[in-house]
N, CA, C and O atoms as a GROMACS GRO file, in nm:
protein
  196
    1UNK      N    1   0.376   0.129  -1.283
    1UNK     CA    2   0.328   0.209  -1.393
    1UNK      C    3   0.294   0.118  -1.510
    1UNK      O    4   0.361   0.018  -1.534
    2UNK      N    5   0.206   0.149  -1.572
    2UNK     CA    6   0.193   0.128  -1.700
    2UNK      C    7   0.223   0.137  -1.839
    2UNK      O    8   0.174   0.222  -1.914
    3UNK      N    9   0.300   0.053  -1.873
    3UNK     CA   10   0.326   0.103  -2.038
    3UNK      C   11   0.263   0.068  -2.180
    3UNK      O   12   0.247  -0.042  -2.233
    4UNK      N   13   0.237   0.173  -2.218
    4UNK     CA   14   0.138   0.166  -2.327
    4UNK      C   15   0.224   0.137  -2.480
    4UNK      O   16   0.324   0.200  -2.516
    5UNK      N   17   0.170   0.048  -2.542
    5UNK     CA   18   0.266   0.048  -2.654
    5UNK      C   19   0.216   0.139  -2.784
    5UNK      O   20   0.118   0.114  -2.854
    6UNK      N   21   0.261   0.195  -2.792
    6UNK     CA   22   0.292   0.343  -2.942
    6UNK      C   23   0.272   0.245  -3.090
    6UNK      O   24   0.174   0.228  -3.163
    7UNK      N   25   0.401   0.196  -3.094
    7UNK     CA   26   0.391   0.049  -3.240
    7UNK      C   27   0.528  -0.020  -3.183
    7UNK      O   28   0.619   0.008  -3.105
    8UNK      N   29   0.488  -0.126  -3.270
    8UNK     CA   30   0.595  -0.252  -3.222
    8UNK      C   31   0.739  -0.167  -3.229
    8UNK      O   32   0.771  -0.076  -3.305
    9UNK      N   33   0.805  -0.224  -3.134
    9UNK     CA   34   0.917  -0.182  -3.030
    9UNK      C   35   0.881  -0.087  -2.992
    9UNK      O   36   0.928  -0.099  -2.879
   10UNK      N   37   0.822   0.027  -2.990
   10UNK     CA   38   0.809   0.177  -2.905
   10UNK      C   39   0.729   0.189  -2.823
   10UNK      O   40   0.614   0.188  -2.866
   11UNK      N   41   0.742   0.202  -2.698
   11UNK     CA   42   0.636   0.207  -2.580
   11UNK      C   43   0.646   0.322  -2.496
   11UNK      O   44   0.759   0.371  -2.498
   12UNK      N   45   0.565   0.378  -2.424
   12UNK     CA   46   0.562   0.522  -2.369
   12UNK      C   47   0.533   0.485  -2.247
   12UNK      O   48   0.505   0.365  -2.243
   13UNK      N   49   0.525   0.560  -2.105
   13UNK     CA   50   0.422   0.526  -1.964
   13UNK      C   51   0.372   0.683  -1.971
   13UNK      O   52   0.419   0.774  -2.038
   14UNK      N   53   0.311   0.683  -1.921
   14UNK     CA   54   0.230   0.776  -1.854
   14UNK      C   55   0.292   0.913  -1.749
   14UNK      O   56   0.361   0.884  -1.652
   15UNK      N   57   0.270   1.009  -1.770
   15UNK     CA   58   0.350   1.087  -1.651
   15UNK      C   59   0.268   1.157  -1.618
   15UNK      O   60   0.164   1.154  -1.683
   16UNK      N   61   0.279   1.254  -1.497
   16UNK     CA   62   0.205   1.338  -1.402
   16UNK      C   63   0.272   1.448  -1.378
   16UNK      O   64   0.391   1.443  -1.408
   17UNK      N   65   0.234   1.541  -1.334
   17UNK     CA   66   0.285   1.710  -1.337
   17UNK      C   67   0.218   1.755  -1.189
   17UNK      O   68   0.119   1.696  -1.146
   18UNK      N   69   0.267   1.840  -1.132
   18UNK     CA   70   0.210   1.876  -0.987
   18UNK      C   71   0.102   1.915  -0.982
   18UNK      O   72   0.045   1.925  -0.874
   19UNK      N   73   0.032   1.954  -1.116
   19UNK     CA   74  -0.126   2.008  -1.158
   19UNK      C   75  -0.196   1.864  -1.139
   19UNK      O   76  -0.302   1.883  -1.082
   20UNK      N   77  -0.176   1.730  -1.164
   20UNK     CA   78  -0.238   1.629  -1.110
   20UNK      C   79  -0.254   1.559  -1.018
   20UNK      O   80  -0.326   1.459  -1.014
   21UNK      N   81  -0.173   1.614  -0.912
   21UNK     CA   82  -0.185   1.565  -0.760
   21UNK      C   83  -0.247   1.681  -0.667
   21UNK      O   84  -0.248   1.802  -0.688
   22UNK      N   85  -0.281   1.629  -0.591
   22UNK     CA   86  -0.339   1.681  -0.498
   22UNK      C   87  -0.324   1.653  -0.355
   22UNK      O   88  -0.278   1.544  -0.320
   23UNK      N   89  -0.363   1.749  -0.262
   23UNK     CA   90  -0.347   1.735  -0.117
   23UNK      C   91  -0.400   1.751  -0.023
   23UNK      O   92  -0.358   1.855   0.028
   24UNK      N   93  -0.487   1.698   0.045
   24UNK     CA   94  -0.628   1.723   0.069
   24UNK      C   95  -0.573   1.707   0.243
   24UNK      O   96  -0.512   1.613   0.294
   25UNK      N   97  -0.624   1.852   0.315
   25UNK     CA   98  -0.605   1.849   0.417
   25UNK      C   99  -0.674   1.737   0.522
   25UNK      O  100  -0.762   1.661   0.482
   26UNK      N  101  -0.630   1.734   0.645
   26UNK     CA  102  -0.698   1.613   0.733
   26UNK      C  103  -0.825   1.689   0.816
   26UNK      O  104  -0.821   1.809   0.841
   27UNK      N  105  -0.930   1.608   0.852
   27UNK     CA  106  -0.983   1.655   0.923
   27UNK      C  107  -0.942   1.690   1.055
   27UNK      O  108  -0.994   1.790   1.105
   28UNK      N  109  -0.866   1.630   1.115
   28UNK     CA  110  -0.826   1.650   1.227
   28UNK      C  111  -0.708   1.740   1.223
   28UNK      O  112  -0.645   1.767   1.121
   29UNK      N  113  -0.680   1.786   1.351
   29UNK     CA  114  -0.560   1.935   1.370
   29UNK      C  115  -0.514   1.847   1.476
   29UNK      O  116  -0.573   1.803   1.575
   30UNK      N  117  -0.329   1.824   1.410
   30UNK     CA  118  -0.219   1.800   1.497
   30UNK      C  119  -0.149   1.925   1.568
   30UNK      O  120  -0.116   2.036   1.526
   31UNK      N  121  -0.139   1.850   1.715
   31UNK     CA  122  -0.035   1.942   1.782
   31UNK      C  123   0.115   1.956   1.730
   31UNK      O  124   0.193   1.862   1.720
   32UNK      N  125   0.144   2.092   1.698
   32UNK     CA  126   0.306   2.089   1.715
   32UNK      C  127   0.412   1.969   1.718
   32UNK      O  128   0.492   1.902   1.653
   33UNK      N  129   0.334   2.001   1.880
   33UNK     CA  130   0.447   1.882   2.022
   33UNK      C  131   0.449   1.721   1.941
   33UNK      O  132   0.545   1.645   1.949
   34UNK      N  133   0.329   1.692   1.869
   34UNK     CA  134   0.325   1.529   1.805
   34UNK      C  135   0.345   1.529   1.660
   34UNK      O  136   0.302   1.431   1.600
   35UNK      N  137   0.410   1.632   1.587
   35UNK     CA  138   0.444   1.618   1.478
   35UNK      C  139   0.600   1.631   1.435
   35UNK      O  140   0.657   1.693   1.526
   36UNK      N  141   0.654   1.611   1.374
   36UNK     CA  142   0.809   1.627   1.322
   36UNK      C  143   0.847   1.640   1.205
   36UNK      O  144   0.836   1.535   1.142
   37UNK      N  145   0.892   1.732   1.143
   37UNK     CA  146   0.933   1.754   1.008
   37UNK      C  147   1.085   1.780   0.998
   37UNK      O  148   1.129   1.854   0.910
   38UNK      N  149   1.155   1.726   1.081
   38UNK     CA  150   1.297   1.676   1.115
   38UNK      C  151   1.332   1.580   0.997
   38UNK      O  152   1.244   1.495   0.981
   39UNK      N  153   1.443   1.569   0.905
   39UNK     CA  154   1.492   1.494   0.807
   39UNK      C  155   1.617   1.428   0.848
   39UNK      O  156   1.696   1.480   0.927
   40UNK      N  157   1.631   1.326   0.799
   40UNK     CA  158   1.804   1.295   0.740
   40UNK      C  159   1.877   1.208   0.671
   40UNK      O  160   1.815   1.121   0.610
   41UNK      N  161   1.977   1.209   0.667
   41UNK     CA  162   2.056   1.119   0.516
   41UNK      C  163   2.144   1.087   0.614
   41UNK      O  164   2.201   1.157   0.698
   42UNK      N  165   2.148   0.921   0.580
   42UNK     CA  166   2.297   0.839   0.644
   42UNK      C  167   2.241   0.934   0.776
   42UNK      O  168   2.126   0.953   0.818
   43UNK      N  169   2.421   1.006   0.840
   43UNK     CA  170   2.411   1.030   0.993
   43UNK      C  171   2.405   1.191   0.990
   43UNK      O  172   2.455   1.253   1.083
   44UNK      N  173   2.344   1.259   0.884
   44UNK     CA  174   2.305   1.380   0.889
   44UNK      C  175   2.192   1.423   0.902
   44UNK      O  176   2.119   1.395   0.807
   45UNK      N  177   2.124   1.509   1.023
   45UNK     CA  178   1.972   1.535   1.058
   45UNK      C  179   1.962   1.652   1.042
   45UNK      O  180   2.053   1.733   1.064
   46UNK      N  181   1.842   1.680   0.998
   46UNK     CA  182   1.843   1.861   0.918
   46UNK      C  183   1.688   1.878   1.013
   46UNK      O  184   1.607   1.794   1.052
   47UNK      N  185   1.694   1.995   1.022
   47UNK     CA  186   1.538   2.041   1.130
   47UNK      C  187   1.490   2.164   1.054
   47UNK      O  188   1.507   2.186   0.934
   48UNK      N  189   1.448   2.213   1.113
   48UNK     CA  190   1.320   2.347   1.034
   48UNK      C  191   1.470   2.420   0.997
   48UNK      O  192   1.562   2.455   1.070
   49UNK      N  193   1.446   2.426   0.817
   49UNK     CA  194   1.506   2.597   0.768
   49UNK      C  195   1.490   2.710   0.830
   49UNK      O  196   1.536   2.813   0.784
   0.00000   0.00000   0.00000
């Protein structure tokens, strides 16, 4: 990131809000069977809510 300086000693960066990202689907369509949205932490694995 970038930090922009305000006045000597005070400097700010930049931030973003979910209104500035975006998510632009793929052209291509995955199967199910080759995708995974399976998580986990350390030795805990979490699967579809």
């Amino acid at each position: 990131m970038v930090d922009i300086e305000i006045s000597p000693g005070k400097r700010a960066r930049t931030a973003y809000s979910f209104d500035d990202i975006s998510i632009a689907p793929s052209r291509r369509t995955r199967e199910p069977s080759e995708v995974s949205i399976n998580w986990q932490i350390d030795a805990y694995s979490f699967g579809l809510p």
